[in-house]
PQR file with spaces between the fields and no chain letter, atoms N, CA, C, O and H, PARSE charges and radii, in Angstrom:
ATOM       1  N    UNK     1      30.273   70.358  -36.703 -0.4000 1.5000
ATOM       2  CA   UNK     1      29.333   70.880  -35.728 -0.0000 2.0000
ATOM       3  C    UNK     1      27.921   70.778  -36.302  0.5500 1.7000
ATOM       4  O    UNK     1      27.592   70.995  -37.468 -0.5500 1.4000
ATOM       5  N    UNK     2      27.064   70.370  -35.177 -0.4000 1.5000
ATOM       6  CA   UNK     2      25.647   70.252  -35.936 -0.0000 2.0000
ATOM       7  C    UNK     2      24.755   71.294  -35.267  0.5500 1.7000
ATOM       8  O    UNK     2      25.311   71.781  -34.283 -0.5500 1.4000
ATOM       9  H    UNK     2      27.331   70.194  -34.229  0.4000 1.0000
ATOM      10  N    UNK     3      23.820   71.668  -35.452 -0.4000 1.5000
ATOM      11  CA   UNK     3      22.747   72.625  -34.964 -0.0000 2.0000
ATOM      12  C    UNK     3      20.813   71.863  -34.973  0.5500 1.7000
ATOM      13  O    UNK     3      20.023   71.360  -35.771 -0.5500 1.4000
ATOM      14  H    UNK     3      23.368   71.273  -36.251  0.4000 1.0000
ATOM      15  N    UNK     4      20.886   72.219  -33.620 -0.4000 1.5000
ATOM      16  CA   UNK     4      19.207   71.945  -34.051 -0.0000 2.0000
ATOM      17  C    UNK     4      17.824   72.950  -34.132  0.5500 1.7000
ATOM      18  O    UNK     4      17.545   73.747  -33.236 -0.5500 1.4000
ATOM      19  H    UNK     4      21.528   72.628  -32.971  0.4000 1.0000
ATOM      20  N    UNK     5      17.369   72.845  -34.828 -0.4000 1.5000
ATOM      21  CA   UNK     5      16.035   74.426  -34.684 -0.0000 2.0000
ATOM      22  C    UNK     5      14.923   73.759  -34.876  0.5500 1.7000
ATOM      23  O    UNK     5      14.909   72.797  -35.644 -0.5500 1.4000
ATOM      24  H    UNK     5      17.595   72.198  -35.555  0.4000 1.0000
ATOM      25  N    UNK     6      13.937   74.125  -34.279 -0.4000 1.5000
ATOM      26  CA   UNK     6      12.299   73.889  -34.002 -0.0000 2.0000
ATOM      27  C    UNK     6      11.941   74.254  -35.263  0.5500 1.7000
ATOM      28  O    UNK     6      12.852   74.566  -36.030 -0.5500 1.4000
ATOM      29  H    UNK     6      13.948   74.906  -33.655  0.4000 1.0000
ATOM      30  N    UNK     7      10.591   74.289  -35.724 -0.4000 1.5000
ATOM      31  CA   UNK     7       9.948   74.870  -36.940 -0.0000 2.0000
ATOM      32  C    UNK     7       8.592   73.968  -36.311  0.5500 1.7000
ATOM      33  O    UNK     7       8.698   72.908  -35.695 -0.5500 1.4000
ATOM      34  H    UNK     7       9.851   74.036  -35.101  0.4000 1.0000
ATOM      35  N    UNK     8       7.270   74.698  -36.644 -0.4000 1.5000
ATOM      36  CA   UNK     8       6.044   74.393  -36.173 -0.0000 2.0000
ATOM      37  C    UNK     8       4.928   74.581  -37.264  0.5500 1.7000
ATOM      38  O    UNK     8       5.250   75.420  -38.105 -0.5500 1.4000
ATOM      39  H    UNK     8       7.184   75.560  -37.145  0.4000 1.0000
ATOM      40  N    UNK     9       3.953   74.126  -37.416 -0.4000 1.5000
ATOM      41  CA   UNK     9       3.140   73.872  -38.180 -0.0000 2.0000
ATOM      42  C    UNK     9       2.155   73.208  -38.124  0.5500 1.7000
ATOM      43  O    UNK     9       1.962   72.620  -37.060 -0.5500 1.4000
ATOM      44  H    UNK     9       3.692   73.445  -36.733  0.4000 1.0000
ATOM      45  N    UNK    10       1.429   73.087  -38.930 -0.4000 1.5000
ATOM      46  CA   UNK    10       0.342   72.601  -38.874 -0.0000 2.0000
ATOM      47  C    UNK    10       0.361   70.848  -39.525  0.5500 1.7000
ATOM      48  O    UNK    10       0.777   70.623  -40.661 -0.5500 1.4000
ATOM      49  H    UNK    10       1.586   73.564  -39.794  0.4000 1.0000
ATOM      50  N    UNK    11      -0.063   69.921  -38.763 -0.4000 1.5000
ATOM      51  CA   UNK    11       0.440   68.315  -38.898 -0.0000 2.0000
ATOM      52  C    UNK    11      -1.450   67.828  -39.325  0.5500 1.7000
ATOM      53  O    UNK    11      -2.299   67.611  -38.462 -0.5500 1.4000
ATOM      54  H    UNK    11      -0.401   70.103  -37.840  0.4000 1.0000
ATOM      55  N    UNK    12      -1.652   67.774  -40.595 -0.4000 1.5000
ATOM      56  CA   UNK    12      -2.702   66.745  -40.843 -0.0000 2.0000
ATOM      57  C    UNK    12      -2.967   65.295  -40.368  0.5500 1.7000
ATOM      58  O    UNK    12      -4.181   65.091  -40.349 -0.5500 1.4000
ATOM      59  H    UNK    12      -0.961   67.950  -41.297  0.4000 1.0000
ATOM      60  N    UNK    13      -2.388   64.431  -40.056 -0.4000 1.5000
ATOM      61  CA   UNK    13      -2.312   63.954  -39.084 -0.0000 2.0000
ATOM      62  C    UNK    13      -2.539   63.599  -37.710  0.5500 1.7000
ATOM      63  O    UNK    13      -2.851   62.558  -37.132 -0.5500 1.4000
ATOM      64  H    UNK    13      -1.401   64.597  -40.071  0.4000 1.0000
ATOM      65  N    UNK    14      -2.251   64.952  -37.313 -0.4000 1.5000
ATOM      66  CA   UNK    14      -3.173   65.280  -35.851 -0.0000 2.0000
ATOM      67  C    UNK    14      -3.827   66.195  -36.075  0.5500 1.7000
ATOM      68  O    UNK    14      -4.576   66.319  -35.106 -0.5500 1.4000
ATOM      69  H    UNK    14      -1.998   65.797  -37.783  0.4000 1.0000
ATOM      70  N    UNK    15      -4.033   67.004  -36.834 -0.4000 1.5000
ATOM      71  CA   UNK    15      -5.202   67.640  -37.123 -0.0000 2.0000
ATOM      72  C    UNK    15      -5.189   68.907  -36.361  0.5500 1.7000
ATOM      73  O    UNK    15      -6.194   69.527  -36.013 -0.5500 1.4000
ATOM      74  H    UNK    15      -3.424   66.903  -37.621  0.4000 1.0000
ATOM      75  N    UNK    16      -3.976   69.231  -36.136 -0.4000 1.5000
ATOM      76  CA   UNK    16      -3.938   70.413  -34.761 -0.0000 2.0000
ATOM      77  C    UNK    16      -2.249   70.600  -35.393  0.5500 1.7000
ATOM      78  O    UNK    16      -1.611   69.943  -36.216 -0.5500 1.4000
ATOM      79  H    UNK    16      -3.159   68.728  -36.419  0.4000 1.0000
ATOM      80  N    UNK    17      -1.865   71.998  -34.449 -0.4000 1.5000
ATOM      81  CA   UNK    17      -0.111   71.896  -34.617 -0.0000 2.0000
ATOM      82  C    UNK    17       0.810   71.591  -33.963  0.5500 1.7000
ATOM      83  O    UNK    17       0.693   71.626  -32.738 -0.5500 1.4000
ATOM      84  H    UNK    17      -2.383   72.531  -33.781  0.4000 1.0000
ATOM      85  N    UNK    18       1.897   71.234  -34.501 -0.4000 1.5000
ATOM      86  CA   UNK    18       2.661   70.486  -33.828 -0.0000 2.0000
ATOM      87  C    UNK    18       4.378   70.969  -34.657  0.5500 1.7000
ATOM      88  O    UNK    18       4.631   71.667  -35.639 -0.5500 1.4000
ATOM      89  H    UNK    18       1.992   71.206  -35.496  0.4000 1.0000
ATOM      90  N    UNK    19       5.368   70.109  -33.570 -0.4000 1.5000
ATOM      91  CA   UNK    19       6.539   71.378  -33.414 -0.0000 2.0000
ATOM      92  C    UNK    19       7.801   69.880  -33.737  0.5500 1.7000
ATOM      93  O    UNK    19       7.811   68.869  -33.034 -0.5500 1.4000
ATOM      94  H    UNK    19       5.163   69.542  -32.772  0.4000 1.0000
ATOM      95  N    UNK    20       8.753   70.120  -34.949 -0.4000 1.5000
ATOM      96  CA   UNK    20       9.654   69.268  -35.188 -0.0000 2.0000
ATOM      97  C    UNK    20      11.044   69.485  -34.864  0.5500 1.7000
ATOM      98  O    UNK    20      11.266   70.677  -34.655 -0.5500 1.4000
ATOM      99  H    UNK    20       8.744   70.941  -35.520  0.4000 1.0000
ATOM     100  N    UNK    21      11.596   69.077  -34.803 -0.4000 1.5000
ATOM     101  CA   UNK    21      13.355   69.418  -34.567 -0.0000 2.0000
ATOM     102  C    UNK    21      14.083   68.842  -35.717  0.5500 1.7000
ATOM     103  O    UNK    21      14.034   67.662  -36.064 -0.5500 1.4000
ATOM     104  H    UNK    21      11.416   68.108  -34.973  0.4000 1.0000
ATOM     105  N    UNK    22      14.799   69.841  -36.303 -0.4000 1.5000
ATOM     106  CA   UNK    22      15.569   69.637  -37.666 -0.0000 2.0000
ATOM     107  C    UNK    22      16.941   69.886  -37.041  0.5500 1.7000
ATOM     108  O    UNK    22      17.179   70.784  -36.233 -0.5500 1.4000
ATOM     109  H    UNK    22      14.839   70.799  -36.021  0.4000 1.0000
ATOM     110  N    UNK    23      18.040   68.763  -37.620 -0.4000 1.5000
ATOM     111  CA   UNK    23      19.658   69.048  -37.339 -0.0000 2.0000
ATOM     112  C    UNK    23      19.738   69.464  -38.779  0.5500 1.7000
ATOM     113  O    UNK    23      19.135   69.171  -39.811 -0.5500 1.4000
ATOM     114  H    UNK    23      17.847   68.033  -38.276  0.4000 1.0000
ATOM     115  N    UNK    24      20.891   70.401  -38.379 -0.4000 1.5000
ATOM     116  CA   UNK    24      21.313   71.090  -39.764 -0.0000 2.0000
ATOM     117  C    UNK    24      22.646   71.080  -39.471  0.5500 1.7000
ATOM     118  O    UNK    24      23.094   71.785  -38.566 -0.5500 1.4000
ATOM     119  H    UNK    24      21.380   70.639  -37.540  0.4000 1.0000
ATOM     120  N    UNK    25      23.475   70.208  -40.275 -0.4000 1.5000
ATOM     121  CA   UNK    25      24.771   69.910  -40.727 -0.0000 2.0000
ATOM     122  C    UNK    25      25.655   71.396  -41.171  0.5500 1.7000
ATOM     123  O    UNK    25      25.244   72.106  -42.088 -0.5500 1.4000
ATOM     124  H    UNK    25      23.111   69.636  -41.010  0.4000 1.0000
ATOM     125  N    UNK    26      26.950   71.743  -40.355 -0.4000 1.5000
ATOM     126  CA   UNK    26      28.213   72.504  -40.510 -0.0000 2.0000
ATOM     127  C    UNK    26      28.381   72.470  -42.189  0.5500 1.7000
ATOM     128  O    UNK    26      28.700   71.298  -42.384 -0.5500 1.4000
ATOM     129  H    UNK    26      27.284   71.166  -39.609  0.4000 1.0000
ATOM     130  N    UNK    27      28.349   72.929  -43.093 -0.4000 1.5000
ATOM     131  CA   UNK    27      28.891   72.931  -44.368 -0.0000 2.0000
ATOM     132  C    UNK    27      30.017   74.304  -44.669  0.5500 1.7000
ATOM     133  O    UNK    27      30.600   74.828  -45.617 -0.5500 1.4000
ATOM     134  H    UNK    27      28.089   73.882  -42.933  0.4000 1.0000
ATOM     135  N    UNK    28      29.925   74.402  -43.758 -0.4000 1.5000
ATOM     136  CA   UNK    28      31.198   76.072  -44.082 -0.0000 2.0000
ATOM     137  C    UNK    28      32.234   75.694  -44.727  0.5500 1.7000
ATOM     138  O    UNK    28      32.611   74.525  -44.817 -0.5500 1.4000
ATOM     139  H    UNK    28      29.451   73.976  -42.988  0.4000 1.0000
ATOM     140  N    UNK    29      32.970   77.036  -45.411 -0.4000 1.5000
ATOM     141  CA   UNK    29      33.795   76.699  -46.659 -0.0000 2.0000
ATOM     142  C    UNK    29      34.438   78.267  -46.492  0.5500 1.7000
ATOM     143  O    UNK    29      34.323   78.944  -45.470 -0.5500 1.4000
ATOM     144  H    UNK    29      32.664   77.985  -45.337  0.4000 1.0000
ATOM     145  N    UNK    30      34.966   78.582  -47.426 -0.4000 1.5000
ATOM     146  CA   UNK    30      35.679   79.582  -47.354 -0.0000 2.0000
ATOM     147  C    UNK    30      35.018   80.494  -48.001  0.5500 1.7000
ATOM     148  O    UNK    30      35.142   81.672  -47.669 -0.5500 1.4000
ATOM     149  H    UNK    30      35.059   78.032  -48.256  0.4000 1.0000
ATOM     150  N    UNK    31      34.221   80.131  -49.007 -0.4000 1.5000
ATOM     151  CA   UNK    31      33.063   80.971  -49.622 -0.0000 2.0000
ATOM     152  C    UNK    31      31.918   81.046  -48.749  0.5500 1.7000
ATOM     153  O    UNK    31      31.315   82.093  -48.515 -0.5500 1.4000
ATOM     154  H    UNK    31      34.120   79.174  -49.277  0.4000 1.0000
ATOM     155  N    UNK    32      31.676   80.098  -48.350 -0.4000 1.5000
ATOM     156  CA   UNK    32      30.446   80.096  -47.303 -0.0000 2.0000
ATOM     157  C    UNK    32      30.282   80.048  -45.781  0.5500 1.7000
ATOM     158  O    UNK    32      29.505   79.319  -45.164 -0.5500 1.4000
ATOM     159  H    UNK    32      32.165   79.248  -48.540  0.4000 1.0000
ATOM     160  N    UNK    33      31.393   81.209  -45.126 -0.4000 1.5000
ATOM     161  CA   UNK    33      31.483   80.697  -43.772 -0.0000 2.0000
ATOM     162  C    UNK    33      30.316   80.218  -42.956  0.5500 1.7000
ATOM     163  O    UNK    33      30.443   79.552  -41.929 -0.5500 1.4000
ATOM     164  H    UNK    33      32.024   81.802  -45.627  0.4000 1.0000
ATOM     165  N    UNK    34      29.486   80.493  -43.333 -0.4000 1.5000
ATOM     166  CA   UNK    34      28.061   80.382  -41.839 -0.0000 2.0000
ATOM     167  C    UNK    34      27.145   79.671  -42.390  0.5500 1.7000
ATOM     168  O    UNK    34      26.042   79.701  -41.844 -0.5500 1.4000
ATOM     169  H    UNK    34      29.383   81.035  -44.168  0.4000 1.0000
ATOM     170  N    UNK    35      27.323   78.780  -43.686 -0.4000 1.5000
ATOM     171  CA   UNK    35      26.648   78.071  -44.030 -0.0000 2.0000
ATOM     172  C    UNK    35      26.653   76.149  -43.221  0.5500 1.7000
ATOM     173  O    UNK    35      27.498   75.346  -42.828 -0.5500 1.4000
ATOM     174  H    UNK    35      28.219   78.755  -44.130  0.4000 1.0000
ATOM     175  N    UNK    36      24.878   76.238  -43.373 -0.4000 1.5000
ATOM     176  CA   UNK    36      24.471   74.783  -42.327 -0.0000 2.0000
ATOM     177  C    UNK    36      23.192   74.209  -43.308  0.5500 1.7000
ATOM     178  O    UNK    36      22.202   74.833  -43.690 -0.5500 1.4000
ATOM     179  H    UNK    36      24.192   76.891  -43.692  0.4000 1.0000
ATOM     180  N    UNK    37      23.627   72.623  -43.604 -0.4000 1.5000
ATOM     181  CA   UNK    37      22.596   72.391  -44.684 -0.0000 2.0000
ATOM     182  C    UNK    37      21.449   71.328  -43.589  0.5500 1.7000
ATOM     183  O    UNK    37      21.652   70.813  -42.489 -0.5500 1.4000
ATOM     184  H    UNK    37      24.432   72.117  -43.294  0.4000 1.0000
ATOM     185  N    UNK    38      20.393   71.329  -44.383 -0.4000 1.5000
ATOM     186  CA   UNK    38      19.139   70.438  -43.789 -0.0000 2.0000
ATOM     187  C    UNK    38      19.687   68.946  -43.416  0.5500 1.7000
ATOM     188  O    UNK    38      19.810   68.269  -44.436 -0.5500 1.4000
ATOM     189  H    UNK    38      20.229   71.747  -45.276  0.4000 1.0000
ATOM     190  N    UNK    39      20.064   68.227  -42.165 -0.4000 1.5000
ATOM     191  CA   UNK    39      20.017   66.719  -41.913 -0.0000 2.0000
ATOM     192  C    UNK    39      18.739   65.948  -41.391  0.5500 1.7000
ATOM     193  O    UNK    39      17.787   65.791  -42.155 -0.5500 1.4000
ATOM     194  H    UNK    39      19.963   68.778  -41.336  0.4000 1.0000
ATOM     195  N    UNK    40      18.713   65.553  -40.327 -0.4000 1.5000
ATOM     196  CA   UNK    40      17.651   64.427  -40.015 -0.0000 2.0000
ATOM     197  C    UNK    40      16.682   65.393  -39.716  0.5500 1.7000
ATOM     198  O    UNK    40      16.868   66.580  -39.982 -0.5500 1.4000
ATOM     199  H    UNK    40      19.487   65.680  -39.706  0.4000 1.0000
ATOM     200  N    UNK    41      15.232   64.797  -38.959 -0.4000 1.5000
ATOM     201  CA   UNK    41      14.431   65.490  -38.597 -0.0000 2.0000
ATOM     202  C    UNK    41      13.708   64.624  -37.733  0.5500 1.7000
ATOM     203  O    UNK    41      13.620   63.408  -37.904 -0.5500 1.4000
ATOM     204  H    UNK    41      15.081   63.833  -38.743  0.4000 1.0000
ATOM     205  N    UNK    42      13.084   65.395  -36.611 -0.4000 1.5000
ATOM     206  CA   UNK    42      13.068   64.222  -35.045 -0.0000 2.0000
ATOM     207  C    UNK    42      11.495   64.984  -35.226  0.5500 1.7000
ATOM     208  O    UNK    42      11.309   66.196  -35.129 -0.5500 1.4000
ATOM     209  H    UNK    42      13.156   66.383  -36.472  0.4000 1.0000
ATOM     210  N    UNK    43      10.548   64.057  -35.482 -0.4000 1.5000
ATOM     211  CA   UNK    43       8.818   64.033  -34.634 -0.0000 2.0000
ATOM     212  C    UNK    43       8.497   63.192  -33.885  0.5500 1.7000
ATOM     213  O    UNK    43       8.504   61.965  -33.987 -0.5500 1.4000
ATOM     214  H    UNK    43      10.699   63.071  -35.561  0.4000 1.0000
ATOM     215  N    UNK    44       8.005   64.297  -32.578 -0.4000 1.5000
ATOM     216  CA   UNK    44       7.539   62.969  -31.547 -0.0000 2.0000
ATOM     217  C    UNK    44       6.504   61.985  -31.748  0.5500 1.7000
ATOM     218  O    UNK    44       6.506   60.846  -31.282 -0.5500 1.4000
ATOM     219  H    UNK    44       7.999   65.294  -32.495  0.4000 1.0000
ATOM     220  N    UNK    45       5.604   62.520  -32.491 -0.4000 1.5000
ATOM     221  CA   UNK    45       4.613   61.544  -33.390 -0.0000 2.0000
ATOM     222  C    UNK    45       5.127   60.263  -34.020  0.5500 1.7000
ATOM     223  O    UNK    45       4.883   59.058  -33.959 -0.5500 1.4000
ATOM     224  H    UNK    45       5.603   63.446  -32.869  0.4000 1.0000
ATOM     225  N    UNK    46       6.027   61.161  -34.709 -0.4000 1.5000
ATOM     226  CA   UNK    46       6.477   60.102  -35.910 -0.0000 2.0000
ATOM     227  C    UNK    46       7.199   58.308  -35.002  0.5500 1.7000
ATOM     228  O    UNK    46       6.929   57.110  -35.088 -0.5500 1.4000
ATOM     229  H    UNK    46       6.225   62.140  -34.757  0.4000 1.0000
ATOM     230  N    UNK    47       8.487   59.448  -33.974 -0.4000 1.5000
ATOM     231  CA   UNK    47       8.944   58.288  -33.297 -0.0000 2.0000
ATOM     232  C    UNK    47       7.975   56.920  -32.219  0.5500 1.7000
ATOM     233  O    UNK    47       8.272   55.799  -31.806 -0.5500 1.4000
ATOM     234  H    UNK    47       8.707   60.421  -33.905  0.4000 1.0000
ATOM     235  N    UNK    48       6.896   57.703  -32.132 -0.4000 1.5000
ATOM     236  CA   UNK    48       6.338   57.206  -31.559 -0.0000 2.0000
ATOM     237  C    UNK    48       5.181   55.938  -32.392  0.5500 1.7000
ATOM     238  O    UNK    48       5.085   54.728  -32.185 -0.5500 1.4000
ATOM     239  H    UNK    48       6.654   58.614  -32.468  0.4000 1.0000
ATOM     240  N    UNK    49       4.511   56.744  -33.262 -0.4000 1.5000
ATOM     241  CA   UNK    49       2.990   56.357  -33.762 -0.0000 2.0000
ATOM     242  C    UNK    49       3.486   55.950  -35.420  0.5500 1.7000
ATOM     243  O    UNK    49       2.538   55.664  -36.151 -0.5500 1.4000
ATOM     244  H    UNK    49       4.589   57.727  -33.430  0.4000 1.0000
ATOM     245  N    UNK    50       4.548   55.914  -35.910 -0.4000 1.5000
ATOM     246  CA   UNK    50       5.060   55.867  -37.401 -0.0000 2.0000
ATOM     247  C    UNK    50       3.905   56.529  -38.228  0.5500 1.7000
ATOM     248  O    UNK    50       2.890   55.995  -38.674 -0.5500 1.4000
ATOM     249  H    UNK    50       5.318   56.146  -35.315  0.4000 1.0000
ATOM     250  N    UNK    51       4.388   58.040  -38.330 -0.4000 1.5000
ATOM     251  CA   UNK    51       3.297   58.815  -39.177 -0.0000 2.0000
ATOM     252  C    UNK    51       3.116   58.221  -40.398  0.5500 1.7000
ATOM     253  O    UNK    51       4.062   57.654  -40.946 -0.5500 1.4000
ATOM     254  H    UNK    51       5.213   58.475  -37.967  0.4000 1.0000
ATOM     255  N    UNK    52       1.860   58.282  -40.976 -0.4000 1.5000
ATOM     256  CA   UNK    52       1.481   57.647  -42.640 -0.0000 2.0000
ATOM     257  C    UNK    52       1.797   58.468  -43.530  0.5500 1.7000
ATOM     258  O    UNK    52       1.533   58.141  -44.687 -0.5500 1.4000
ATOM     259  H    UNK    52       1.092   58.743  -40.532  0.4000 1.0000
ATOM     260  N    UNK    53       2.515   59.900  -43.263 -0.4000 1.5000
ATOM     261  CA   UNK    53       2.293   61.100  -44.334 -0.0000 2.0000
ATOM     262  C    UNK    53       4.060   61.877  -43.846  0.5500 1.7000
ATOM     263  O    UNK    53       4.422   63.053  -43.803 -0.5500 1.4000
ATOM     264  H    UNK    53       2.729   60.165  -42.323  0.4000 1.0000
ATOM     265  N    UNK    54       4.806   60.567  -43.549 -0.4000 1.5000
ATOM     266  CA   UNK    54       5.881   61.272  -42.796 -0.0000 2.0000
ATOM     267  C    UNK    54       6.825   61.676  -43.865  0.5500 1.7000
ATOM     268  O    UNK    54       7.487   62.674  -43.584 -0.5500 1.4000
ATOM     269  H    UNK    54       4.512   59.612  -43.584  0.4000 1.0000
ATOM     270  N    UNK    55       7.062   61.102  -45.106 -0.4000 1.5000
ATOM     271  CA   UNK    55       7.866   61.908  -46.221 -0.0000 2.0000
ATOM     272  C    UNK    55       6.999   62.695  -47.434  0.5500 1.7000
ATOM     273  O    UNK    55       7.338   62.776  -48.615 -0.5500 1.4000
ATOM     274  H    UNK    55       6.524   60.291  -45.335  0.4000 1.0000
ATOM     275  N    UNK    56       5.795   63.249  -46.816 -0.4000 1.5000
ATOM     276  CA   UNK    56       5.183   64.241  -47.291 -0.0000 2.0000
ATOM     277  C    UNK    56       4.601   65.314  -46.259  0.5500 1.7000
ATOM     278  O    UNK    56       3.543   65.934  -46.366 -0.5500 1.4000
ATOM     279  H    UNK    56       5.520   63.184  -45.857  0.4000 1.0000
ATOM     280  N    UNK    57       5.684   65.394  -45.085 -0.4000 1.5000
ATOM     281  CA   UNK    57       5.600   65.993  -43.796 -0.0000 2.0000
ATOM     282  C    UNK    57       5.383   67.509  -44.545  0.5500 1.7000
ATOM     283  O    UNK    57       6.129   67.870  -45.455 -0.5500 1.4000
ATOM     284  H    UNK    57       6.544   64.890  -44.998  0.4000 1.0000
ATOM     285  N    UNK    58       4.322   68.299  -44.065 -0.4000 1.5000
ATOM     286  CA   UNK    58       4.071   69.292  -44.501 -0.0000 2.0000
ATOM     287  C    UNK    58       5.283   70.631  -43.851  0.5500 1.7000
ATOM     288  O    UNK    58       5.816   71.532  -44.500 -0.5500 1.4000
ATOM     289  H    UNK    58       3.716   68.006  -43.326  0.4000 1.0000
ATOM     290  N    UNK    59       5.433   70.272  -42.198 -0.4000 1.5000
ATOM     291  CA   UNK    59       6.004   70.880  -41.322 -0.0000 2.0000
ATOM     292  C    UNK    59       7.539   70.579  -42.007  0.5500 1.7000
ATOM     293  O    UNK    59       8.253   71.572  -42.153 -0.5500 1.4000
ATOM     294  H    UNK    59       5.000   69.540  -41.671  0.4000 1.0000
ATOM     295  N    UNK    60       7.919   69.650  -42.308 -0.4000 1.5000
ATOM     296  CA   UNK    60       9.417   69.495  -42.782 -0.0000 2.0000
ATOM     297  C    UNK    60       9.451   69.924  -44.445  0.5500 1.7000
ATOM     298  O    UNK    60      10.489   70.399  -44.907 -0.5500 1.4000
ATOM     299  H    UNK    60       7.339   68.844  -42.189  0.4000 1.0000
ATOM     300  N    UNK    61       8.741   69.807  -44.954 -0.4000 1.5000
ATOM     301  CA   UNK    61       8.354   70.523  -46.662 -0.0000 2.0000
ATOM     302  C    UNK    61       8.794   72.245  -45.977  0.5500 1.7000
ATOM     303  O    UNK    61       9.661   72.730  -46.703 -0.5500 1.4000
ATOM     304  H    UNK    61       7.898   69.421  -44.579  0.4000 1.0000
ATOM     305  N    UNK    62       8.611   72.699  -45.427 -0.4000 1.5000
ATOM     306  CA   UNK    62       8.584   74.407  -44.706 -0.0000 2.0000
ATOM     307  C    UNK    62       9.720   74.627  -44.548  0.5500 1.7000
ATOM     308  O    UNK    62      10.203   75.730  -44.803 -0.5500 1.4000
ATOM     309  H    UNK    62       7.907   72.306  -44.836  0.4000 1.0000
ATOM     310  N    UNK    63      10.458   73.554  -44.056 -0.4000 1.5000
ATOM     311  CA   UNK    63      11.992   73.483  -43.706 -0.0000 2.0000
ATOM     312  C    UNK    63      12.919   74.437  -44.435  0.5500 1.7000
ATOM     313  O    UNK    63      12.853   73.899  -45.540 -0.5500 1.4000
ATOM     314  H    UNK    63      10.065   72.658  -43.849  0.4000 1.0000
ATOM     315  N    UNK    64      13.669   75.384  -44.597 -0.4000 1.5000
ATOM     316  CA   UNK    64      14.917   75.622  -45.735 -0.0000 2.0000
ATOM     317  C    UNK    64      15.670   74.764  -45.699  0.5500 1.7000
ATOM     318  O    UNK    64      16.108   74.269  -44.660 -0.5500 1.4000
ATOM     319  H    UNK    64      13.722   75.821  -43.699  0.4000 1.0000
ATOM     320  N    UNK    65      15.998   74.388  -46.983 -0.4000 1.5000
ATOM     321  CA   UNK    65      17.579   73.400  -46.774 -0.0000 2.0000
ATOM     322  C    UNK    65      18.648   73.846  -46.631  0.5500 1.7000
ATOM     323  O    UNK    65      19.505   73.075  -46.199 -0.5500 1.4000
ATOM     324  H    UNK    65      15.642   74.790  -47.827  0.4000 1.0000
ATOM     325  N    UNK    66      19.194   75.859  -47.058 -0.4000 1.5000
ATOM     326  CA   UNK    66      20.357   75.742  -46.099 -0.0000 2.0000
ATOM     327  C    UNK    66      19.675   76.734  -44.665  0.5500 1.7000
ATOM     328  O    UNK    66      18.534   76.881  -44.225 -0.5500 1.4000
ATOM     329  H    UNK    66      18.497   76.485  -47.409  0.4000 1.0000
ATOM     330  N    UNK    67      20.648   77.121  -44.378 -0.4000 1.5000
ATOM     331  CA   UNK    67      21.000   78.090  -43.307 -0.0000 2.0000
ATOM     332  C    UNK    67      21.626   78.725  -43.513  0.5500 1.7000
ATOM     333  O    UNK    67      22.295   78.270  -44.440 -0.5500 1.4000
ATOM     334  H    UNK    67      21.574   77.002  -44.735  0.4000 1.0000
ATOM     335  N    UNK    68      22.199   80.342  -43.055 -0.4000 1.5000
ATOM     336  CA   UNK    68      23.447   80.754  -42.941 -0.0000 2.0000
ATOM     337  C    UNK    68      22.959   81.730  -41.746  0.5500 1.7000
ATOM     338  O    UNK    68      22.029   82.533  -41.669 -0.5500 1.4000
ATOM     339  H    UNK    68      21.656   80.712  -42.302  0.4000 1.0000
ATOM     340  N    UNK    69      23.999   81.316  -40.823 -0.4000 1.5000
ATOM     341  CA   UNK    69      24.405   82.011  -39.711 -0.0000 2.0000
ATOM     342  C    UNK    69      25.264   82.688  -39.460  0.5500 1.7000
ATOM     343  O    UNK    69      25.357   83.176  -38.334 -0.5500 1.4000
ATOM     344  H    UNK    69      24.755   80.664  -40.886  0.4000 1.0000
């Protein structure tokens, strides 16, 4: 099962803020039932305009890598 969550920030780039969608991957275990780790990450910028600063994304740097729900 995958999950997706918003996270918003501030994008140098556009110079204004702007709002990403992170999937976060099922990792549950028996130790960790409600655990969900960091997968892809969808900017409409990015898909669109190929950001110059996109794997030093400030908004996805903010990200947690796990979850637990």
């Amino acid at each position: 099962m995958k999950i997706n969550r918003s996270f918003s920030g501030f994008c140098p780039t556009l110079n204004k803020e702007n709002t990403i969608t992170v999937e976060f991957i099922d990792a549950r275990s028996f130790d960790n039932p409600n655990l969900f780790i960091k997968g892809l990450a969808e900017c409409e910028h990015h898909s669109y305009f190929k950001c110059p600063i996109a794997q030093d994304c400030p908004i996805l740097k903010s990200v947690p890598e796990k979850l637990y729900l």
